[in-house]
C-alpha positions in Angstrom: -37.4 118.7 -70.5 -34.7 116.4 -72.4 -31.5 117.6 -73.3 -30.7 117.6 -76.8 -27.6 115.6 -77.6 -25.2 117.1 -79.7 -25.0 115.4 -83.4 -21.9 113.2 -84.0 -19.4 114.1 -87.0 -19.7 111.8 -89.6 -16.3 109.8 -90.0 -15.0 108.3 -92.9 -12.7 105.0 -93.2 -9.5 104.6 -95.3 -12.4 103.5 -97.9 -14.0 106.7 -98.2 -17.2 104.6 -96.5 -19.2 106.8 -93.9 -18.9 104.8 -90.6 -22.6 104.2 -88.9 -23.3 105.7 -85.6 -21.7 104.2 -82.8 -19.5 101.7 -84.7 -16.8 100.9 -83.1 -13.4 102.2 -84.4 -11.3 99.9 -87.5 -8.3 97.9 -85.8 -5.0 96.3 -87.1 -7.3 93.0 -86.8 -10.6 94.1 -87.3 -10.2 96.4 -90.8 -13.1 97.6 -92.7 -11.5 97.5 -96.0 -13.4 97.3 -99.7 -13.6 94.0 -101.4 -11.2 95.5 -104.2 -8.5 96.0 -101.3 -10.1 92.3 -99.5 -9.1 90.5 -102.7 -6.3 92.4 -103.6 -4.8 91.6 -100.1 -5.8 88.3 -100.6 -4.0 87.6 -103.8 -0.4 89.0 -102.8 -1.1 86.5 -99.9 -1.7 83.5 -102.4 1.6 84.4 -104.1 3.7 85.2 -101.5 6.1 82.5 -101.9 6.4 82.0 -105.8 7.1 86.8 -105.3 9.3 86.4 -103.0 11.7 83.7 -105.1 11.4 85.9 -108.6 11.5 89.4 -108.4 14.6 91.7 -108.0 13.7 93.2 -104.2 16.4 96.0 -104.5 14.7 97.0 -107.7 10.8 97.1 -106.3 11.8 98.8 -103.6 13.7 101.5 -105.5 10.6 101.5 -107.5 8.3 101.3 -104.6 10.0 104.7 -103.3 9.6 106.3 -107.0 5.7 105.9 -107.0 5.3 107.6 -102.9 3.8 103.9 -102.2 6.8 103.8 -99.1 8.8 106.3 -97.4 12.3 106.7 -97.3 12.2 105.0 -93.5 10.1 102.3 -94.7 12.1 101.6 -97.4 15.5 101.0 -94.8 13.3 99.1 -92.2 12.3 96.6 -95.2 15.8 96.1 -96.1 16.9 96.2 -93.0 14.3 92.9 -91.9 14.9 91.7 -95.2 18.3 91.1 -93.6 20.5 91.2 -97.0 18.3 88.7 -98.5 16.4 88.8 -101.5 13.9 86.2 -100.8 13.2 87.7 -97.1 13.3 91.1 -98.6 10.4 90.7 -100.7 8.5 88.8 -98.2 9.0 92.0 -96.3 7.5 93.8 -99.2 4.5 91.7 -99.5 3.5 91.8 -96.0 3.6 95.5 -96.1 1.5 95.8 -99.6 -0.7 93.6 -97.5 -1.6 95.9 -95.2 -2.1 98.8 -98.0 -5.1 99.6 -101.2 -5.6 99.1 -104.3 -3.3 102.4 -105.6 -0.2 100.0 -103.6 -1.1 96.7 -105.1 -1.3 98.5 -108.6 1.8 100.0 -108.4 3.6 96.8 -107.2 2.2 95.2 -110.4 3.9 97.4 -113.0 6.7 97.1 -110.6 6.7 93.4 -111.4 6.0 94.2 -115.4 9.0 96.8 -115.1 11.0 93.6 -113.9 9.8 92.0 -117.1 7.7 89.3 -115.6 4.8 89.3 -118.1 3.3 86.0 -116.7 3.2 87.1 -112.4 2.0 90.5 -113.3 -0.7 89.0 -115.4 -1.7 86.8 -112.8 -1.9 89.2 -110.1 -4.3 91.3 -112.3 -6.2 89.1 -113.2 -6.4 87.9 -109.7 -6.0 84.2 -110.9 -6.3 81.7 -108.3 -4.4 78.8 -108.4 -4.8 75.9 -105.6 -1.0 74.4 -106.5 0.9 77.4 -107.2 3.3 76.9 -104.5 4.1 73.5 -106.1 3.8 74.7 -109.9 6.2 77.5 -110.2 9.0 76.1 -108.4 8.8 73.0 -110.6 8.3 74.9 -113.6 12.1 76.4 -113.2 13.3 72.9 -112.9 11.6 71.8 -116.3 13.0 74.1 -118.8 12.7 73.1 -122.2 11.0 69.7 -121.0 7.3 71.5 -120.3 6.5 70.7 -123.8 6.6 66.8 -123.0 5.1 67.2 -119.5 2.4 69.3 -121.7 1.7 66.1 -123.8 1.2 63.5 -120.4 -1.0 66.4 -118.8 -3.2 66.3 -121.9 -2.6 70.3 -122.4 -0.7 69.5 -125.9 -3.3 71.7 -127.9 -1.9 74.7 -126.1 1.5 74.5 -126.8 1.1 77.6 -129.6 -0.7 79.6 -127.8 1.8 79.4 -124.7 4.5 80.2 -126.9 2.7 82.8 -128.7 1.6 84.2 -125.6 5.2 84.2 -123.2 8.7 83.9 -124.3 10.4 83.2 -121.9 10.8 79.3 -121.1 9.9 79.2 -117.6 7.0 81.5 -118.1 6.2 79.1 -120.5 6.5 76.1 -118.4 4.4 77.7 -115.4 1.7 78.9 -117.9 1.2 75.5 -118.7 0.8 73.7 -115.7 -1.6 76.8 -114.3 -3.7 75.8 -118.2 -3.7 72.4 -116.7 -4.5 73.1 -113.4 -7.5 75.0 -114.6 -8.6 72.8 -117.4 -8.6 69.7 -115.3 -10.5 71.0 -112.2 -10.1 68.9 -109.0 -8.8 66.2 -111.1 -5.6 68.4 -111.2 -3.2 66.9 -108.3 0.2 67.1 -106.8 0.0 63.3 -107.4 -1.8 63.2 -111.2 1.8 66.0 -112.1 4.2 63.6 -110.3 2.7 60.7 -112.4 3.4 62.6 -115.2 7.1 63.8 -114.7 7.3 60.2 -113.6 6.3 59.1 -117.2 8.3 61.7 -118.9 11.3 60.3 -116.7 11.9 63.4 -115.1 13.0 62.1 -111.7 14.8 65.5 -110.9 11.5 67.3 -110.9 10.1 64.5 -108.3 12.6 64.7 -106.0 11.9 68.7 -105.9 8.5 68.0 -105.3 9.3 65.7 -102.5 11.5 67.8 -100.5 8.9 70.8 -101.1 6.4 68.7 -99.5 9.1 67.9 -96.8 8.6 64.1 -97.3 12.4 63.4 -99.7 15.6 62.5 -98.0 14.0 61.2 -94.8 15.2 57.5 -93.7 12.7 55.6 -91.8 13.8 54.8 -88.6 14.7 51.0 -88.2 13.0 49.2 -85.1 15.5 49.3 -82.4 16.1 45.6 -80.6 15.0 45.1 -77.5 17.0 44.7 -74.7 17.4 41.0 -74.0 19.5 38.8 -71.8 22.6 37.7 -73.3 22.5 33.7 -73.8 24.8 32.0 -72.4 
């Protein structure tokens, strides 16, 4: 006669999902996560950089501790690998929020409205991808003012009141934009169709950026060297 086997417990995952029989355990690399936290996690990772070079990190992380998203010992080790930096700090908070829900990634973003950054918190909730972000919002800081011109060339003109309207601050302004470009023009939207067009607004500053952020600017070719020949006589 066959001996009954006992009935497993039903598990759960962070989710709240009930894990099928005999499925192997979640790992660090190998998460079963919702596609809310999937894309949430995917976004922070698409903005990494242009997070990491605007917001206050001292600030979030304050605020991070406020809302019981980290502990007081997570909040030293992310200083403490942020190194004194605000830039690495905020990587550091990133990469963390990129392991975490949907509660974490909401809380950052009223972190980053707190901060007064209207345009990255709306992005972030609206999960907006952008292929040329990395490029966009460290050129819009350089254009200032000048977005309105660049606006023109990019063929974006008709959205001037509306950007205005919408953010007031002039960089926010700027990077909105180039994003409205980015998405009104499709593929046709390049690093090389915005150089063209800083070129023709005779913003040469703006180029140079862009050169050195692609690491191509202030590299010399190196000259052929001569071959080693007999001395004539």
């Amino acid at each position: 006669m066959p001996v009954a086997k006992p009935k497993s417990k039903t598990k759960k995952d962070d989710d709240g999902k009930e894990k099928k029989k005999g499925e192997p355990p979640s790992t660090p690399n190998q998460e079963n996560v919702s596609p809310a936290t999937q894309e949430c996690r995917q976004i922070l990772v698409l903005y990494a950089q242009p997070l990491a070079n605007t917001l206050m990190a001292y600030d979030m992380v304050k605020h991070l501790l406020e809302k019981v998203v980290i502990d007081s010992d997570k909040a030293r080790l992310i200083r403490r690998m942020g190194k004194g930096q605000n830039a690495e700090t905020n990587r550091q908070i990133v990469a963390e929020l990129g392991t975490r829900g949907v509660r974490e990634f909401e809380v950052f973003v009223e972190g980053i409205r707190k901060q007064e950054f209207s345009l990255l918190a709306d992005l972030l909730e609206q999960k907006h991808f952008s292929r040329l972000i990395n490029i966009l919002d460290p050129v819009a800081k350089k254009l200032g003012h000048h977005w309105k011109r660049v606006a023109l060339e990019l063929g974006t003109g008709g959205f001037v009141v509306k950007i205005e309207t919408k953010y007031e601050k002039v960089r926010e302004q700027a990077l909105y934009s180039l994003l409205i470009w980015e998405e009104t023009s499709g593929v046709a939207a390049t690093e090389k169709r915005l150089i063209d067009a800083l070129d023709y607004c005779g913003m040469k500053w703006a180029i140079a950026y862009i050169r050195k952020l692609q690491g191509k600017g202030g590299k010399k070719k190196k000259g052929k060297k001569k071959g080693k020949g007999k001395k004539k006589k």
